[in-house]
C-alpha positions as CSV (number, residue, x, y, z in Angstrom):
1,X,0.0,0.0,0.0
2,X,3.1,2.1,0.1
3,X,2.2,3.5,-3.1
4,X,-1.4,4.3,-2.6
5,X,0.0,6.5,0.5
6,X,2.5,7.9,-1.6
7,X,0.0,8.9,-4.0
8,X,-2.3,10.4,-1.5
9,X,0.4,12.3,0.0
10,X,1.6,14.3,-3.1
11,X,-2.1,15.1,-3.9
12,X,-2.2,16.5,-0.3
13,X,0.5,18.5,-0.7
14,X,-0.2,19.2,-4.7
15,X,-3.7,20.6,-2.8
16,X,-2.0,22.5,-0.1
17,X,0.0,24.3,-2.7
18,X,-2.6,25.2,-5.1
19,X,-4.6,26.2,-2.2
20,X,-1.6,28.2,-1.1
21,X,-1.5,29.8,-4.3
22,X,-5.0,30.9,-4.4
23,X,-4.9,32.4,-0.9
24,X,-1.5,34.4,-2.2
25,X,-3.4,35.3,-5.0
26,X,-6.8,36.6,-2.7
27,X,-4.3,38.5,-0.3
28,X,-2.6,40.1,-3.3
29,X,-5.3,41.4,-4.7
30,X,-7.3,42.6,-1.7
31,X,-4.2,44.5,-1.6
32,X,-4.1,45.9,-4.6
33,X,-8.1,46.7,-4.7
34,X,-7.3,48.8,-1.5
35,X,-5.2,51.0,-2.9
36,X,-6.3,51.8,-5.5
37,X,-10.5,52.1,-4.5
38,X,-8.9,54.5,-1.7
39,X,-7.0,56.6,-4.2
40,X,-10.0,56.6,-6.5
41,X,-12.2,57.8,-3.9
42,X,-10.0,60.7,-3.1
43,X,-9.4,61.4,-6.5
44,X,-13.0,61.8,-7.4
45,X,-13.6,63.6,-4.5
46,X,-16.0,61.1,-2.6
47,X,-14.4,60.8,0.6
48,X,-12.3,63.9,2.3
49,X,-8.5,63.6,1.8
50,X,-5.2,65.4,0.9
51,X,-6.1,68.2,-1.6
52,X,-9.3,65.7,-2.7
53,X,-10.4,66.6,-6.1
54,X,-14.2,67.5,-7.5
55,X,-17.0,66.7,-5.8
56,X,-19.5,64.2,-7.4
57,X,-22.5,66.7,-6.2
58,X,-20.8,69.6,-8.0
59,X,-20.3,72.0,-5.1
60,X,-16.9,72.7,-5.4
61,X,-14.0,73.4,-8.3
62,X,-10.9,71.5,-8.0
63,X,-8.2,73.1,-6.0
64,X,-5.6,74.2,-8.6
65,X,-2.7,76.1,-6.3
66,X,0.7,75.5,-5.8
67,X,0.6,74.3,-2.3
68,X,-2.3,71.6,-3.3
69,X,-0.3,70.4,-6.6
70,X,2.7,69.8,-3.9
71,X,-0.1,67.9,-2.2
72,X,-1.3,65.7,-4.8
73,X,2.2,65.0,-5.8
74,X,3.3,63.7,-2.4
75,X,0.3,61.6,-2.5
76,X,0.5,59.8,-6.1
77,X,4.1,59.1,-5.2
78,X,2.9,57.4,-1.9
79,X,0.7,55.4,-3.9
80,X,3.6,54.5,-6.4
81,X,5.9,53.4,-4.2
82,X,2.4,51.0,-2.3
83,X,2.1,49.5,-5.9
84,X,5.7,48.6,-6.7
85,X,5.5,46.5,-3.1
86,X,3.2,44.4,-4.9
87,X,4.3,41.6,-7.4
88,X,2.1,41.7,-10.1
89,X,2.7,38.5,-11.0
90,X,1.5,37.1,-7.8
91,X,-2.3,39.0,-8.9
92,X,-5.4,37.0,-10.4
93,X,-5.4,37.5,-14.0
94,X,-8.1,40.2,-13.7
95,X,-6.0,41.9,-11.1
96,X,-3.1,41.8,-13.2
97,X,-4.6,43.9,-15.8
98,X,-5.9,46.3,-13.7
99,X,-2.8,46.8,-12.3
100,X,-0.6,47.8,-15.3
101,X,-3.5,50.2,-16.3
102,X,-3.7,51.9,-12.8
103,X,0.2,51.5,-12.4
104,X,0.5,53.8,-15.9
105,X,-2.1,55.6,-14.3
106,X,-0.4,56.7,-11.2
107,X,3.3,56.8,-12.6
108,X,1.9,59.4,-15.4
109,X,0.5,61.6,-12.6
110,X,3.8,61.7,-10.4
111,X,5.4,62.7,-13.8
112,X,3.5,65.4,-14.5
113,X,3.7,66.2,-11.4
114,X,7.5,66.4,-11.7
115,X,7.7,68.4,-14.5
116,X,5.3,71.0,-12.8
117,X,2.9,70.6,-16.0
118,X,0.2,72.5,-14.2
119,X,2.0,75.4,-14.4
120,X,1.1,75.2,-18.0
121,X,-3.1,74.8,-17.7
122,X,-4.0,75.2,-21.3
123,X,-2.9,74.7,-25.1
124,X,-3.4,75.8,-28.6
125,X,-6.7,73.0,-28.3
126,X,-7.7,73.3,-25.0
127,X,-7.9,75.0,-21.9
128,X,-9.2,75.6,-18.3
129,X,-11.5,78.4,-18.8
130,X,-13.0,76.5,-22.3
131,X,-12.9,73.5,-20.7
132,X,-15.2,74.6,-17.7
133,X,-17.5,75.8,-20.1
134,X,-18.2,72.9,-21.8
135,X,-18.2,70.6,-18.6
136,X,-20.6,72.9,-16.3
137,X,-22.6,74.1,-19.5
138,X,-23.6,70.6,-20.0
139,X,-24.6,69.6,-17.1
140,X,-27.8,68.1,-16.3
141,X,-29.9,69.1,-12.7
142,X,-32.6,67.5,-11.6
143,X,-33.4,69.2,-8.6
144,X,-33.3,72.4,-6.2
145,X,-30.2,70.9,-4.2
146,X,-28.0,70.1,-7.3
147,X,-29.1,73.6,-8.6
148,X,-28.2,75.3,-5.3
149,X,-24.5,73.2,-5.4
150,X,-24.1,74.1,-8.6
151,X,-24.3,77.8,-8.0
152,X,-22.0,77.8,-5.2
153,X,-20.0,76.3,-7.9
154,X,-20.0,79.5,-10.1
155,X,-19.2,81.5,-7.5
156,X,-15.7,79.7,-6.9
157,X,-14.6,80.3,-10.6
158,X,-13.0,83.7,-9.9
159,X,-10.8,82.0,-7.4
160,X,-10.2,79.2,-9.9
161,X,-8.8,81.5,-12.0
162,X,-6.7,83.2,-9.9
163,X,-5.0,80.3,-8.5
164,X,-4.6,79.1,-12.5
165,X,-3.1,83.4,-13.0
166,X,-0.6,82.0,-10.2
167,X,0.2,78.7,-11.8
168,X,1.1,80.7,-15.3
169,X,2.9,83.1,-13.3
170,X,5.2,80.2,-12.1
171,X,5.5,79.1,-15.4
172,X,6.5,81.9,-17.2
173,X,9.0,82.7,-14.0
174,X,11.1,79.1,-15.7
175,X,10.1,79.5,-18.7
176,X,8.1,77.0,-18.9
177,X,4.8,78.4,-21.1
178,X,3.2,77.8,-24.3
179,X,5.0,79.0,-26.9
180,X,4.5,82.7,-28.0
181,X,4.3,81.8,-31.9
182,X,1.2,80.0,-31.2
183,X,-0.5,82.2,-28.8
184,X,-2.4,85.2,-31.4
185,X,-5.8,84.8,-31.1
186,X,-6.4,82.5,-28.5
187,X,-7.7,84.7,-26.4
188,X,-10.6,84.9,-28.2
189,X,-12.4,82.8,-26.1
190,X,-11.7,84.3,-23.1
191,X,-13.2,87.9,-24.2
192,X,-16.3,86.6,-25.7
193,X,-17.4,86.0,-22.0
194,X,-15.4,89.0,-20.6
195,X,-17.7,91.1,-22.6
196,X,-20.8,89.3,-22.6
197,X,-23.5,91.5,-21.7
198,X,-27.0,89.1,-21.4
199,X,-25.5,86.4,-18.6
200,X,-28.4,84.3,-20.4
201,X,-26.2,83.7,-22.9
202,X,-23.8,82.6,-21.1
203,X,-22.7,78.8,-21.4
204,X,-22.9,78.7,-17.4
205,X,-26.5,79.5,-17.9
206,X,-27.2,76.9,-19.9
207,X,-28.8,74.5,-17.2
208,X,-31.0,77.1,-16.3
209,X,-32.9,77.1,-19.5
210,X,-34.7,73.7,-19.7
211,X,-35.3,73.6,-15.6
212,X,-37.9,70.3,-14.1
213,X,-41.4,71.2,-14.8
214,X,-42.1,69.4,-11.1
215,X,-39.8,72.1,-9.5
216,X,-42.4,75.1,-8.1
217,X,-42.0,78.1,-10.7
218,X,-41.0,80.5,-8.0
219,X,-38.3,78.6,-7.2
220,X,-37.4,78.2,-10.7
221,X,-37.1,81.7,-11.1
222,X,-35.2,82.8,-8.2
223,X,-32.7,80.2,-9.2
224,X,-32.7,81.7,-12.7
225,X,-32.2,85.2,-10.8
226,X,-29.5,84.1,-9.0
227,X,-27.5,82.5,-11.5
228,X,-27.7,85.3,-14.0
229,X,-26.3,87.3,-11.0
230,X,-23.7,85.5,-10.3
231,X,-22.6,85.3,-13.9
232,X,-22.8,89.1,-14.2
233,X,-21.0,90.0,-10.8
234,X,-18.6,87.5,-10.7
235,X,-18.2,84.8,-13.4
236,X,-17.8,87.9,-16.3
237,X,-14.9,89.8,-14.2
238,X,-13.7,87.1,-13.5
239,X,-13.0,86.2,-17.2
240,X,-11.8,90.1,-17.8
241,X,-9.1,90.0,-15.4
242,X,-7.9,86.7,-16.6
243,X,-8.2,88.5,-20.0
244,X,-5.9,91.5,-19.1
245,X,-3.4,88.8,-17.8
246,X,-3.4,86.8,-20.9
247,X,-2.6,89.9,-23.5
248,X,-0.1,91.8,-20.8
249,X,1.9,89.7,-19.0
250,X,1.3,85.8,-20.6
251,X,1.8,86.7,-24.4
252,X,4.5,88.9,-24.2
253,X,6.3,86.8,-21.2
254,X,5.8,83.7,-23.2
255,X,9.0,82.2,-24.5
256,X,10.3,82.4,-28.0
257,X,11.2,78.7,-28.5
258,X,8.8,76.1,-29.9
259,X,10.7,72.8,-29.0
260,X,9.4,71.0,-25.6
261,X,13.3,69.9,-25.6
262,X,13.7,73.4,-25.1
263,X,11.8,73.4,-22.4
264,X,13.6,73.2,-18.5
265,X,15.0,69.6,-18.4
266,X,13.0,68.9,-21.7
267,X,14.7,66.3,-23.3
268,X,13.2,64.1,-20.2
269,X,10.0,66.0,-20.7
270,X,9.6,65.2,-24.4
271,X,10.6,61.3,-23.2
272,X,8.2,61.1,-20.8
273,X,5.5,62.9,-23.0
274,X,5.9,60.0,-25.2
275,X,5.8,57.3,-23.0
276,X,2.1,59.1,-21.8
277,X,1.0,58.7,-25.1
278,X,2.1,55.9,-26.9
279,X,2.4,53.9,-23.7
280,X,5.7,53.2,-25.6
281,X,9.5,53.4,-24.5
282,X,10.3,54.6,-28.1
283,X,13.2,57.3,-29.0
284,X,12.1,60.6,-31.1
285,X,14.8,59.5,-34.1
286,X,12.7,55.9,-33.9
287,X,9.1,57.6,-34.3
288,X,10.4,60.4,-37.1
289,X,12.1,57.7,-39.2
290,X,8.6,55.4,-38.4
291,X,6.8,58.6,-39.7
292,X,8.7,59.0,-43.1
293,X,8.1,55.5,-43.6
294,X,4.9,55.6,-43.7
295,X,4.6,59.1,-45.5
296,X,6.7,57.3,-48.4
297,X,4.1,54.2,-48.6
298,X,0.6,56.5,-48.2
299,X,1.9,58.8,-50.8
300,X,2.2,56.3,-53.3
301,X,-1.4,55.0,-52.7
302,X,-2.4,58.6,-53.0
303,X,-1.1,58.8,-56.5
304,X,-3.0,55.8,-57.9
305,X,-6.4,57.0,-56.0
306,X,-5.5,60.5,-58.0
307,X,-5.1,58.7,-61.1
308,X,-8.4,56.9,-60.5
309,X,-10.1,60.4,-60.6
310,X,-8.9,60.9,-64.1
311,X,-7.0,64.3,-63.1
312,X,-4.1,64.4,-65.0
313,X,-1.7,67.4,-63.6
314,X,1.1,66.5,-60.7
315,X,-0.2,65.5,-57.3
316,X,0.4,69.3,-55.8
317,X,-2.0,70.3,-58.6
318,X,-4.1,68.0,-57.6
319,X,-4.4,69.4,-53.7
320,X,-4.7,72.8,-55.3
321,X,-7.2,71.5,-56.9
322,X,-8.9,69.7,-53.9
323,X,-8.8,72.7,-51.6
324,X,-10.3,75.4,-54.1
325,X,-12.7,73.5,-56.3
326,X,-16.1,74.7,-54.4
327,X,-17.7,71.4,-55.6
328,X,-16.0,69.7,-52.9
329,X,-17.5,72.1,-49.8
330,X,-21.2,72.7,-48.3
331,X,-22.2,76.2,-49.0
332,X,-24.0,76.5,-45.7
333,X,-23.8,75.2,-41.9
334,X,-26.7,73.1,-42.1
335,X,-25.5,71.7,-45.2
336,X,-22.6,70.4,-43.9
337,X,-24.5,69.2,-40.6
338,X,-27.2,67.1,-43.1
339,X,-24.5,65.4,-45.2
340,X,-22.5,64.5,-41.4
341,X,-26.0,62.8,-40.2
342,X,-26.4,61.1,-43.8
343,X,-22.7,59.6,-43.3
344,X,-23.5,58.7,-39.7
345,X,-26.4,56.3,-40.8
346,X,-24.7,54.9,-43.9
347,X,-22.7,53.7,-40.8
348,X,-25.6,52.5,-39.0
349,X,-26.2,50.0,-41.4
350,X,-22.7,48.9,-41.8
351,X,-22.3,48.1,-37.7
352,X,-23.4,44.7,-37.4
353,X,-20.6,43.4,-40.4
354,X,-18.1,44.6,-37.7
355,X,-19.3,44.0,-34.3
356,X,-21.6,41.9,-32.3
357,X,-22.0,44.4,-29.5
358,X,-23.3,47.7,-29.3
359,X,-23.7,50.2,-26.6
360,X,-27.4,51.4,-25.6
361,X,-26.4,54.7,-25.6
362,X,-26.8,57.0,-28.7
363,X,-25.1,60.3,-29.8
364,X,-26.0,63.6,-31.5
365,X,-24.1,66.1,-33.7
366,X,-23.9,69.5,-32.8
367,X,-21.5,72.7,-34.1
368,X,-18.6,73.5,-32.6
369,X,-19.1,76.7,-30.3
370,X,-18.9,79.8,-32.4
371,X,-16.4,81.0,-29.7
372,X,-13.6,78.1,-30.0
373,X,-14.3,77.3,-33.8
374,X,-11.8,79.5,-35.3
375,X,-8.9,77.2,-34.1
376,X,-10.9,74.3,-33.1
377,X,-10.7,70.9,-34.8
378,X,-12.6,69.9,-37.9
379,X,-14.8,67.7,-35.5
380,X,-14.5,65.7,-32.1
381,X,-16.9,62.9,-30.5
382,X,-17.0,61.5,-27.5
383,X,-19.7,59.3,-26.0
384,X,-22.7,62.0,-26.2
385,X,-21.8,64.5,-28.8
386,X,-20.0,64.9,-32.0
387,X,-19.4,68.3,-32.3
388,X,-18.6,69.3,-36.4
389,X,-16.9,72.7,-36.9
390,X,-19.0,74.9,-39.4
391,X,-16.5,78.0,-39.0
392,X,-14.8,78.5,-42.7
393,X,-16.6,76.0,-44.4
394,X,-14.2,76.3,-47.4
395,X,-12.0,74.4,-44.6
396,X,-14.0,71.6,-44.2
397,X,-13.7,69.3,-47.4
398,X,-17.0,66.9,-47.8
399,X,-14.3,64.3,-49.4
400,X,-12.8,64.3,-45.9
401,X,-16.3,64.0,-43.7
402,X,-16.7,60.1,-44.0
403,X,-13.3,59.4,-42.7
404,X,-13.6,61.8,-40.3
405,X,-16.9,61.0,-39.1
406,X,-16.0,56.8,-38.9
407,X,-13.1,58.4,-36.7
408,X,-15.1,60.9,-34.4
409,X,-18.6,58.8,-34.1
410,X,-19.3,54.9,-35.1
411,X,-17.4,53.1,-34.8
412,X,-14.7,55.4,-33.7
413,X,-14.4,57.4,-30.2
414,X,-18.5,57.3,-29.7
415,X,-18.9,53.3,-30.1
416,X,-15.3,53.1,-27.8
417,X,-16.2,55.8,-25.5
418,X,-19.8,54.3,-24.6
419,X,-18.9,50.7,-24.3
420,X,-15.9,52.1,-22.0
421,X,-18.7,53.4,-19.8
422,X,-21.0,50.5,-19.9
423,X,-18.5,48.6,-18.7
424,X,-19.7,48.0,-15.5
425,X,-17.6,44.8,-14.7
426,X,-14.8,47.1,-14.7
427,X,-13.3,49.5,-11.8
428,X,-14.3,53.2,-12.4
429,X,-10.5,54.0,-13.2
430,X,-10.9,51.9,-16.0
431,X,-13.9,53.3,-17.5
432,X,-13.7,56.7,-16.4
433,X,-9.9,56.6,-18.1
434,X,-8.6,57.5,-21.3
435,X,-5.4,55.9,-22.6
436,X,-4.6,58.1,-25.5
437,X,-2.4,55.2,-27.8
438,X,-5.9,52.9,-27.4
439,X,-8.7,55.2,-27.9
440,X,-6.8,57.5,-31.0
441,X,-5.3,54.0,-32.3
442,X,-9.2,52.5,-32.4
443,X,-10.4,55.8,-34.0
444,X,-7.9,55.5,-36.8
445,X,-8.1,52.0,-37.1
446,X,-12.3,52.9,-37.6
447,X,-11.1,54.9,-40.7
448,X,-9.6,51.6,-42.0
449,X,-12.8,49.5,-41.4
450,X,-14.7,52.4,-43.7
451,X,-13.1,50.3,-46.5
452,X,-14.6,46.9,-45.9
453,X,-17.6,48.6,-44.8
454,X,-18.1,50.9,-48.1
455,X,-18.3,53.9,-47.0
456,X,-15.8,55.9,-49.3
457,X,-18.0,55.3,-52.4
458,X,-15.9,57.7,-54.9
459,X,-12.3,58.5,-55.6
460,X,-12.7,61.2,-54.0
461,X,-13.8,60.3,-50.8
462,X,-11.1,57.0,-51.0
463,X,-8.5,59.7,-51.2
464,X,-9.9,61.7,-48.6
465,X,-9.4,58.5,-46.3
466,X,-5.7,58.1,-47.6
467,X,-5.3,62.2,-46.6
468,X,-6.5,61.0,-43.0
469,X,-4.5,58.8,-42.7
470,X,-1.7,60.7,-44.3
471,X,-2.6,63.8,-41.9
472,X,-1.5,60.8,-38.6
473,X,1.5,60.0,-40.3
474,X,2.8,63.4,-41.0
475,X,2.2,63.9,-37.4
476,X,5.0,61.4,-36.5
477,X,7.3,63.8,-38.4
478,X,6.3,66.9,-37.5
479,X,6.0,66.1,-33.7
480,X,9.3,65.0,-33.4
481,X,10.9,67.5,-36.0
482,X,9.7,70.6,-33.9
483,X,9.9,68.9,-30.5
484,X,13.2,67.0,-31.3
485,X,15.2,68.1,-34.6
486,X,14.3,71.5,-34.5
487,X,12.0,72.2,-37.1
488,X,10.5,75.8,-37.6
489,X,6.7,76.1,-37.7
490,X,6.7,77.4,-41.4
491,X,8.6,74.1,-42.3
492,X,6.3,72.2,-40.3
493,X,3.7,73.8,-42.0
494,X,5.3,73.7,-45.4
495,X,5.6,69.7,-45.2
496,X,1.7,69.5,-44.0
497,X,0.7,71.2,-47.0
498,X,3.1,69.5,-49.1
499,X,2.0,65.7,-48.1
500,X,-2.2,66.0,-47.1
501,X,-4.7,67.4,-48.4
502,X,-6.2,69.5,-45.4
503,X,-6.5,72.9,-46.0
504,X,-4.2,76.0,-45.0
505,X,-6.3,76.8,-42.0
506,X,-6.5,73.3,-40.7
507,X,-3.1,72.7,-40.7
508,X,-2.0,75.9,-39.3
509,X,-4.7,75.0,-36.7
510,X,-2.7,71.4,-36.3
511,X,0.5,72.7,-36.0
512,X,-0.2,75.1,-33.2
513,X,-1.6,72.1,-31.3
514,X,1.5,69.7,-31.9
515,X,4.2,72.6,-31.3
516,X,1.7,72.9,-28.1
517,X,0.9,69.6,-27.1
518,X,3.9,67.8,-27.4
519,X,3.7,63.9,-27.9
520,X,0.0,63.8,-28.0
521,X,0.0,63.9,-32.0
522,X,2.2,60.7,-32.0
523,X,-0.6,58.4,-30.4
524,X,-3.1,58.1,-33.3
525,X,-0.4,56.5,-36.1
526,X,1.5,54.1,-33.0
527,X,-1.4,53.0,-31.9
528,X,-3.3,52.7,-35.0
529,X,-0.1,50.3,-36.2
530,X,-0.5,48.2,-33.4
531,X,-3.6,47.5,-34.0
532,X,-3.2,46.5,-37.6
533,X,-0.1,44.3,-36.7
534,X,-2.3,42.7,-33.9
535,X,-5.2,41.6,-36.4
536,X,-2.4,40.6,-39.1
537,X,-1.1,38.4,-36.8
538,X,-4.2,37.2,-35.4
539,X,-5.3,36.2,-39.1
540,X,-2.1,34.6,-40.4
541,X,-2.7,32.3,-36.8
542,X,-6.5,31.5,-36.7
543,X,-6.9,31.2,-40.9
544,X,-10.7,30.7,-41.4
545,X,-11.4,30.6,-37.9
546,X,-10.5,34.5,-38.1
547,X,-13.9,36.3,-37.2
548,X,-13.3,40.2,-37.9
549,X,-16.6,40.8,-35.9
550,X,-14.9,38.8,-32.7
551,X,-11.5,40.5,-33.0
552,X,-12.7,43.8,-32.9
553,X,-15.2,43.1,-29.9
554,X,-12.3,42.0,-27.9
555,X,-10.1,44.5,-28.7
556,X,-13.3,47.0,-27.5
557,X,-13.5,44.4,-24.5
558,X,-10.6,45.1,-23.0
559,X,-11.1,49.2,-22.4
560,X,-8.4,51.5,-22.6
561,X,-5.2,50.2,-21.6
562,X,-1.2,50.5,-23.0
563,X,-0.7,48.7,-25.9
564,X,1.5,46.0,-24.5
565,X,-1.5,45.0,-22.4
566,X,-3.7,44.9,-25.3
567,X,-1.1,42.8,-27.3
568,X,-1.1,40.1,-24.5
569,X,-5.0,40.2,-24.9
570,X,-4.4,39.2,-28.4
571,X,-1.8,36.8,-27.8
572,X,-4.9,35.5,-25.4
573,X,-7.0,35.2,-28.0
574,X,-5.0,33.4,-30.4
575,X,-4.5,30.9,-28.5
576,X,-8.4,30.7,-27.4
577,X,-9.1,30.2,-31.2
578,X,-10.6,33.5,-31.9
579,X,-14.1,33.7,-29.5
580,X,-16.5,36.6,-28.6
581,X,-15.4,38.0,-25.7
582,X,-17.8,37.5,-22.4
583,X,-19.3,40.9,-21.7
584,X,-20.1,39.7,-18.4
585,X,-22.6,42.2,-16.8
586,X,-22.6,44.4,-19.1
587,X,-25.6,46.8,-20.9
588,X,-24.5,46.3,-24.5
589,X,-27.4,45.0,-27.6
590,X,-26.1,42.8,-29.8
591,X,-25.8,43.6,-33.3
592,X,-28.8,43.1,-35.5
């Protein structure tokens, strides 16, 4: 019987091991979940703590001063140095995940926090004051308290703003600013609400329009009162004496370089600007020689596509041509709002080819603001809105709407965005985040599946595609020839209009934002290229058990993470055979 013992032994201890394993994999993770559902909660304001950010109610503005940056700082790097105690291999596979989402999370935050970003609050795109706009403007209340939190709100901006005045002031003190050469007229948005004379009109009023009919209507209207108040009295000067700063001491204080490598320490900045957003330990030589690369191979394509046209002059005729021909433009707003809408449900009845999950919720298109369109995108989209720019509409080629739409709508940043917050089985730092490598990668790689999905019906419209994806490639260039090698923004400039098709004003527009924003233009191509080399090696490996429709459902599964984690997700499915991913808990339809 000496064997039957032995036999039973080993199985005891092969039991005691695996049970060993699982407990080291419970205490691990409890760990882990700790941390981080105690540095989400301060983050999103929902218990008190160390400069603890916005309120969920909407009663407060985030704290913005030097002494609370120091704060937040201190705090992310105490979290850091929790999560490198942990061995993330010793996590469930769930947990492990998580981890190297929240990990890039955290370490991005004690970066910025390094490099004193805050002291720079706004960009050529975006910035604080517009940005405050769009997120209180749209707000929706459904009751006297949230109305009541959300004025006490307002009347915090004007100290908002002057702890933002401070943080430029710090800035400019290092010379560490946005560049002057991009600064002329971007203050625009700043005096359309320093003069505003109806506070109606006001994009802080906006809740106050459409207020709950069950609400009393004298309360109603002393709310109304109160709000247009505040606006007036406070909100409006506050916005004039950020606009006296801006045109007296910020522009002409602002430094005269464009390079972030000019920048204090800014060879690490630009680094560690590209590691935020391609998730990617990649050199600046590496990305500008990917860039010309790929600039080399589109071109070609964009030849033949001209040829297929039947235009016969050289290829710069041909953008000449493209960018002055008024056939190729709406000649009104709405116009060019109709033929968006008509794109968006040629989509529509593309989606179930693609995918076999959809999100419940649903998007609508509106204009850009008439006080940020001047040097505002073409469009943007995000899980609600897709806002289309109407300003100059000899800017906005109807060629180029399809690809931009598939980008900015379905199944691009819309479709990703939604599902991202449907995503219920996932922690809120997951859904709530936005890895820019994933969610600009997907949006390009939704300009790709426009192809198989026949949406670029003419030449035309197949060569405004190839321009898109043209305009990402460029980017590699140009983003690490201003911000790396150098590069003036007329030769930036000169090689945009050289190699895409956009016109003059959107690529001085696009410029500004990548001398600006350094690193954030090189996302969309390096992500977008993993993704392609992902399903190319996912079809050479499965053959016929390839299912485009369960590929790109798993790659939507996962959320936004860094593109390492999404390759092993690949790598996972592979070697699963190809299957739908389980949406668990989820809300999503299926495809019809």
């Amino acid at each position: 019987m000496r064997w039957f013992t032995r036999i039973i032994v080993l199985v005891a201890v092969g039991m005691t091991v695996s049970v060993a394993h699982a407990q080291s994999h419970v205490s691990q993770d409890a760990r882990f979940v700790a941390i981080y559902t105690r540095e989400w909660a301060w983050r999103s304001g929902v218990s008190p703590g160390p400069a603890s950010m916005d309120l969920p109610d909407n009663s407060r503005l985030d704290t913005a001063g030097a002494v609370d940056q120091a704060r937040r700082l201190a705090y992310w790097k105490q979290v850091l140095s929790e999560l490198d105690a942990i061995d993330p291999s010793r996590l469930s596979p769930g947990e492990r995940i998580n981890y190297a989402v929240y990990r890039r999370q955290i370490a991005d935050r004690v970066a910025e926090g390094r490099f004193k970003t805050w002291q720079m609050p706004f960009n050529s795109d975006s910035a604080f004051w517009s940005d405050l706009e769009y997120e209180m403007g749209g707000k929706r209340l459904h009751d006297a308290a949230q109305y009541r939190a959300y004025l006490d709100r307002l009347r915090q901006i004007r100290h908002y703003f002057a702890q933002e005045e401070a943080n430029m002031r710090l800035g400019l003190a290092r010379g560490f600013s946005v560049p002057r050469a991009v600064l002329a007229g971007r203050d625009r948005s700043i005096a359309a609400m320093a003069r505003l004379t109806d506070p109606a009109q006001s994009p802080y009023y906006r809740p106050f329009r459409h207020m709950p009919d069950a609400m009393p209507v004298a309360e109603r209207h002393a709310l109304r009162a109160k709000a247009r108040a505040i606006v007036r009295t406070q909100v409006v000067p506050a916005y004039a004496k950020l606009l006296t700063f801006f045109d007296t001491v910020y522009v002409p204080r602002a430094r005269s370089t464009l390079s972030a490598e000019a920048l204090p320490d800014g060879k690490a900045y630009y680094r560690q600007q590209i590691r935020r957003y391609t998730t990617l330990d990649l050199d600046p030589d590496t990305i500008h020689a990917m860039g010309l690369a790929q600039v080399a191979k589109i071109h070609a394509r964009m030849l033949a596509t001209m040829r297929a046209t039947g235009f016969k002059g050289s290829f710069a005729q041909f953008l000449h041509f493209l960018r002055t021909d008024p056939r190729f433009y709406a000649r009104t707003p709405q116009e060019l709002l109709d033929k968006t809408a008509w794109v968006t449900k040629e989509v529509d009845g593309q989606l179930s080819h693609m995918f076999a999950h959809l999100p419940r919720e649903r998007f609508t298109i509106r204009p850009v603001p008439a006080a940020i369109a001047p040097y505002y995108t073409s469009g943007r989209g995000g899980p609600k809105v897709y806002l289309v720019n109407t300003y100059d509409l000899k800017s906005r080629p109807l060629y180029s709407m399809p690809a931009l739409t598939l980008h900015e709508s379905y199944p691009g940043h819309a479709l990703q965005l939604e599902l991202a917050e449907e995503a219920r089985d996932q922690p809120a730092f997951r859904r709530d985040g936005y890895i820019s490598a994933y969610g600009e990668g997907w949006a390009l790689y939704a300009e790709y599946l426009g192809q198989a999905m026949g949406i670029y019906k003419t030449p035309y419209q197949r060569f405004g595609y190839l321009a898109y994806q043209m305009w990402r490639a460029c980017r590699l260039v140009v983003d690490t020839g201003i911000h790396h090698l150098g590069w003036s923004r007329k030769q930036a400039v000169h090689y945009m209009l050289a190699n895409t098709a956009l016109s003059r004003r959107e690529i001085d527009n696009e410029v500004d934002r990548y001398i600006s924003w350094p690193g954030q233009a090189l996302s969309y191509e390096i992500g977008y290229l993993e993704i392609r080399r992902l399903r190319a090696k996912a079809e050479k490996a499965l053959g016929p058990a390839f299912d485009v429709r369960a590929f790109n459902d798993t790659v939507l599964s996962t959320g936004s993470v860094p593109l390492p984690v999404l390759a092993r997700r690949i790598d996972h499915f592979i070697a699963e055979g190809g299957p739908e991913p389980d949406w668990g808990c989820r809300c999503a339809r299926k495809a019809p």
